[in-house]
C-alpha positions as CSV (number, residue, x, y, z in Angstrom):
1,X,-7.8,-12.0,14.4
2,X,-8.5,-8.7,15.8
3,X,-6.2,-5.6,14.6
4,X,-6.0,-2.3,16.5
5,X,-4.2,0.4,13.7
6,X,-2.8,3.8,14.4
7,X,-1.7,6.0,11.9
8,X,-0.2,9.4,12.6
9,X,0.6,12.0,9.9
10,X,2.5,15.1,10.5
11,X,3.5,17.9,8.1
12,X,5.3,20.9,8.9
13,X,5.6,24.0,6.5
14,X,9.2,26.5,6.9
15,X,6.5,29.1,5.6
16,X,3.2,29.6,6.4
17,X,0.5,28.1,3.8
18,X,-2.8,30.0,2.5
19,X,-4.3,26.5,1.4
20,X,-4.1,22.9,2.0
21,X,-5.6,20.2,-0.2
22,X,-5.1,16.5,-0.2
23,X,-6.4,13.1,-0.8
24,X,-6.9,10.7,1.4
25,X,-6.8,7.2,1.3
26,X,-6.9,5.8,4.5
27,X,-9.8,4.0,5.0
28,X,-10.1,0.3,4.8
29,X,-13.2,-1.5,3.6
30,X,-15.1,-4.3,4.2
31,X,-14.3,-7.5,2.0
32,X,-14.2,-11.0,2.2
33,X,-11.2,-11.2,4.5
34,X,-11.8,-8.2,6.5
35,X,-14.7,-6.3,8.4
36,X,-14.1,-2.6,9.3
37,X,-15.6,-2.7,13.6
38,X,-14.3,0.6,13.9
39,X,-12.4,3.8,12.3
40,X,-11.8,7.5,13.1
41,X,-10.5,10.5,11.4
42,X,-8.8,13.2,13.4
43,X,-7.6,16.0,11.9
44,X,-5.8,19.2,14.6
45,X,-7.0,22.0,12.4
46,X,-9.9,23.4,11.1
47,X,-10.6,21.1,7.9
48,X,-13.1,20.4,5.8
49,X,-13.5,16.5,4.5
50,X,-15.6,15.1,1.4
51,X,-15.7,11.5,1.4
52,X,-15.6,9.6,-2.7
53,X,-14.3,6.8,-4.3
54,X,-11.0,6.9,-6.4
55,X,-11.3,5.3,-9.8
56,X,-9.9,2.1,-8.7
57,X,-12.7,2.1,-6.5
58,X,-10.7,2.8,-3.1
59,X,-12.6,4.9,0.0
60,X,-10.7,8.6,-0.1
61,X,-11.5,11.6,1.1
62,X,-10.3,15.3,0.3
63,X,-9.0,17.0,2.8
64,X,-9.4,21.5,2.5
65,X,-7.8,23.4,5.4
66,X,-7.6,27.0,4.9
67,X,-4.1,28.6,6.5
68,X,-2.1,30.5,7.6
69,X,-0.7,27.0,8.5
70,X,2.3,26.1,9.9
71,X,1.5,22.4,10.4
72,X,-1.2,19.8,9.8
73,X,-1.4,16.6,12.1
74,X,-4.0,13.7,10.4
75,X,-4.3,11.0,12.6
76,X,-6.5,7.9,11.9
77,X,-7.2,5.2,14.4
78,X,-9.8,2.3,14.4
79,X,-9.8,-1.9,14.6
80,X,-10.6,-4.4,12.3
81,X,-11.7,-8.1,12.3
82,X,-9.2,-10.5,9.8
83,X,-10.4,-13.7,8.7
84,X,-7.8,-17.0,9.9
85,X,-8.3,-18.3,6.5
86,X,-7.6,-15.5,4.0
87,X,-9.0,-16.2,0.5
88,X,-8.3,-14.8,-2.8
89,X,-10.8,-11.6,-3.6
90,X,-12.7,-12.1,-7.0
91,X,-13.4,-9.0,-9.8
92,X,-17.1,-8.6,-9.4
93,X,-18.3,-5.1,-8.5
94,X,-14.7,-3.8,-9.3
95,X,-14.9,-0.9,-11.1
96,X,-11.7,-2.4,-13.3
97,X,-11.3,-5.7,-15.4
98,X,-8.3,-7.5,-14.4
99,X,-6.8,-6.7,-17.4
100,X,-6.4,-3.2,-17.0
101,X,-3.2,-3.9,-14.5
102,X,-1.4,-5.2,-16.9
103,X,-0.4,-1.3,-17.9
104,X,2.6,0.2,-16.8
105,X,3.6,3.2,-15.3
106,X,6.7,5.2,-14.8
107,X,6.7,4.3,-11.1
108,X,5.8,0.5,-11.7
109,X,7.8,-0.1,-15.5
110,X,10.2,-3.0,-16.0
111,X,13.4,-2.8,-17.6
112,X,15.2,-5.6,-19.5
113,X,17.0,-7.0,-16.4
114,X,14.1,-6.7,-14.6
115,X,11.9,-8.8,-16.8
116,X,15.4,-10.9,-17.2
117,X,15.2,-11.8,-13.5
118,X,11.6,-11.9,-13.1
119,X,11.1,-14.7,-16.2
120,X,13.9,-16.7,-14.8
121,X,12.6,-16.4,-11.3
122,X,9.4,-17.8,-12.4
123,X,10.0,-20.6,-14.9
124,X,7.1,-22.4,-15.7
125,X,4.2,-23.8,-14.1
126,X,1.1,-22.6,-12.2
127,X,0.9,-18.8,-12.7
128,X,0.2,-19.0,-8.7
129,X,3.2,-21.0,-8.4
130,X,5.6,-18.6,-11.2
131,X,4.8,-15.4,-8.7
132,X,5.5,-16.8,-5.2
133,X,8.7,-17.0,-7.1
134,X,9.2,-14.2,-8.3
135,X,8.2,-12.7,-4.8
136,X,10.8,-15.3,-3.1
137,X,13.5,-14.0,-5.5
138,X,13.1,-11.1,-4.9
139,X,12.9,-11.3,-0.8
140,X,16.7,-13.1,-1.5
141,X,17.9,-10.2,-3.8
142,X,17.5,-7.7,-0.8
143,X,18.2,-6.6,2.0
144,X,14.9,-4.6,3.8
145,X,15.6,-1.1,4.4
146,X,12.7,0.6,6.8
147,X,12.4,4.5,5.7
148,X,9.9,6.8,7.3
149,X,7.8,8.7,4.9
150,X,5.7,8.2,2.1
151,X,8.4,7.9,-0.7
152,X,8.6,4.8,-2.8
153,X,11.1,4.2,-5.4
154,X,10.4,3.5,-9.1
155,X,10.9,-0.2,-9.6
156,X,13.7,0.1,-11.4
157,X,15.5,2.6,-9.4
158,X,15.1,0.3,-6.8
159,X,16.0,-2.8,-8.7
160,X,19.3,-1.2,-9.2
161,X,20.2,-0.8,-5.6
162,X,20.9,-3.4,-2.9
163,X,18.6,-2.7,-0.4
164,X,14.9,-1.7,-0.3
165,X,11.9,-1.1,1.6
166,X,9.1,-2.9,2.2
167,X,6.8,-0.5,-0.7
168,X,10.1,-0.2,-2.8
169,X,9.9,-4.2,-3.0
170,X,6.3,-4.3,-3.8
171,X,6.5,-1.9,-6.7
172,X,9.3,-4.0,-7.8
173,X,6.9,-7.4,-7.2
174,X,4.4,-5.3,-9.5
175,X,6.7,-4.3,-12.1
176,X,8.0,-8.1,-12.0
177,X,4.4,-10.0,-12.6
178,X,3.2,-7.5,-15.0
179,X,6.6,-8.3,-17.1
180,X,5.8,-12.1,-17.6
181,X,2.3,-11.1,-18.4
182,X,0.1,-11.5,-15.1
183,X,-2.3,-8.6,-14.0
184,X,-0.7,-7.0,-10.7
185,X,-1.6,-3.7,-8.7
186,X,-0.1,-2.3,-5.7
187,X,-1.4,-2.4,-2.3
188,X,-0.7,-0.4,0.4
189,X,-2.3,-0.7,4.3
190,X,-1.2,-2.6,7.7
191,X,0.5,-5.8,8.6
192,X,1.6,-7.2,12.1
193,X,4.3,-9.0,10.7
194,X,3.8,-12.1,13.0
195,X,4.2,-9.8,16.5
196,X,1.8,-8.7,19.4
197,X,2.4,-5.1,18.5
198,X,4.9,-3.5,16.3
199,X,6.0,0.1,16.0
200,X,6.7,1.0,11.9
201,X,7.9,4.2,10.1
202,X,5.3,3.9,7.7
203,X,2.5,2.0,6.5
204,X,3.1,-1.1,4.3
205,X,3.2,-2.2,1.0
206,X,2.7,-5.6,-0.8
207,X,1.0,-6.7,-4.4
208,X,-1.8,-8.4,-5.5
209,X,-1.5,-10.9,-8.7
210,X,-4.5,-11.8,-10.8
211,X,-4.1,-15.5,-11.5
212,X,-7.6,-17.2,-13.5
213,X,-9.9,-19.2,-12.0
214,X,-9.0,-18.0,-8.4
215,X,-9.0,-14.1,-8.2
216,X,-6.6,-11.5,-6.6
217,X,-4.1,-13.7,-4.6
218,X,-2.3,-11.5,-2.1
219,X,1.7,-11.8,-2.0
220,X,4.3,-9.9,0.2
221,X,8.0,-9.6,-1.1
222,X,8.9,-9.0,2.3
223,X,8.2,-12.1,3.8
224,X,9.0,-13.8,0.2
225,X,5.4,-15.1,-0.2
226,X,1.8,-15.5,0.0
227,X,0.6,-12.7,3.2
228,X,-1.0,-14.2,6.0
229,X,-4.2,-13.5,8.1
230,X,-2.6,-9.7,9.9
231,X,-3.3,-7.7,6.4
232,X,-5.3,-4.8,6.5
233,X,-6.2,-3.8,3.3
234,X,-6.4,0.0,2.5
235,X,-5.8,1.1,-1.4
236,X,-5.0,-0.6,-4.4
237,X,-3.9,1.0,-7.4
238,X,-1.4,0.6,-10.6
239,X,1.7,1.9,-8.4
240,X,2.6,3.3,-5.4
241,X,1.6,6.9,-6.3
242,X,-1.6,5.6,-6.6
243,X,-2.3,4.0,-3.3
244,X,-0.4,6.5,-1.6
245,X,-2.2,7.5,1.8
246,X,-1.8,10.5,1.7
247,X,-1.2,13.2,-1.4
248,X,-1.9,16.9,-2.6
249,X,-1.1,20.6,-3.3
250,X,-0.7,23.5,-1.3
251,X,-0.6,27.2,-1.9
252,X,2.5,29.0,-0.1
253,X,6.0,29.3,-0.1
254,X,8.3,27.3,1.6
255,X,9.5,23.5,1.9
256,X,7.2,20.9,3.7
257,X,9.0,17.7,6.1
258,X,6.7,15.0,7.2
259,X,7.0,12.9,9.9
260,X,4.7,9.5,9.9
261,X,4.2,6.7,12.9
262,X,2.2,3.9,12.6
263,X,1.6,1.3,15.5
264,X,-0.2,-1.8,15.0
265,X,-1.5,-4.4,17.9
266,X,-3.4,-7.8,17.9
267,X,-6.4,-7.3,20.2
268,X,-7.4,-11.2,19.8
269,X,-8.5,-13.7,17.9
270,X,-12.2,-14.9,17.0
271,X,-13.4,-17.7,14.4
């Protein structure tokens, strides 16, 4: 399967700003279940870009754009071969042990009716078997709420509500697995979601659960399972914050909006 991704960022300032820095994590690397063919940065002001790795080992890249600026358009555009068969991705090379996603954060933090509903949701069993119920519970809890933007809810904000997006419900999936004691982090990058092309606000969310013997196994409250072949992977991290594609400071007065559009299409299939 053949993905063709485009990702359109947009901020606009009410004041004029001396200085724009952000980080950048956009870029999707080659894995087991996916090969990068193609990928572009465009950026419709004079900018300056320094490519790194994050800590979780992710591709970023810091953004510095000197103003006056009144807006900032990113755009990033490219295609990427899936694998039909996805498999679970192992721990060697990362620059984290499983373990470490067992923390919590304030974004990604269970409460007591949280970890109530998670440990009932997953009863016992195959710790494989415990989180694709978990992420099926969860799928029946809510209804999906599509929001444009970049804001995720904590998990437990979210929890409390009655519907939720797609990232809201894979914070809450984190927040869930980490509760009954399995290592899970937060992903955030593309989907198809099962169409030939599909307009979205944003970009997607989901969560990866560390289960022994098998590796990262990839899960998507949305769909209230295991994901499918159409996932382009982009950032992984502890929460949402953390894989967010886009975040930073600027130096001005003045309130920001941002307006996002991604569009993804299937360009074909090869084995």
């Amino acid at each position: 399967m053949r993905l063709q991704v485009e990702h359109h960022s947009r901020y606009r300032f009410t004041e004029p700003q001396a200085r724009v820095v952000q980080l950048l994590r956009l870029f999707p690397d080659d894995s087991a279940n996916q090969t990068v063919v193609s990928w572009r940065i465009d950026v419709d002001c004079d900018a300056r870009l320094r490519e790194s790795r994050d800590g979780y080992g992710n591709i970023v890249r810091m953004l510095y754009a000197e103003g006056p600026l009144e807006t900032i358009g990113i755009t990033v555009s490219g295609e990427v071969l899936l694998s039909d068969t996805p498999q679970p991705l192992g721990s060697d090379g990362e620059p984290l042990p499983p373990s470490y996603y067992l923390r919590t954060t304030p974004l990604s933090a269970a409460d007591a009716g949280m970890t109530t509903f998670a440990e009932q949701a997953a009863g016992d069993g195959d710790d494989t078997v415990r989180a694709e119920r978990v992420a099926a519970a969860l799928r029946a809890r809510f209804a999906i709420e599509r929001r444009r933007g970049d804001g995720v809810l904590s998990a437990t904000n979210a929890f409390a509500g009655e519907r939720a997006s797609p990232r809201d419900l894979a914070q809450m999936l984190v927040a869930c697995l980490r509760a009954i004691g399995l290592p899970a982090r937060y992903v955030s990058g593309y989907s198809l979601g099962g169409c030939e092309r599909r307009e979205r606000p944003a970009p997607h969310g989901w969560a990866e659960v560390f289960v022994h013997d098998r590796g990262w196994v990839t899960l998507d409250p949305t769909i209230g399972g295991p994901a499918g072949p159409d996932y382009v992977r982009v950032a992984a991290a502890l929460d949402s914050a953390g894989a967010a594609p886009i975040s930073g400071t600027r130096i001005g007065h003045g309130d920001e909006e941002l307006d996002v559009g991604v569009a993804i299409g299937l360009l074909g299939s090869e084995g």
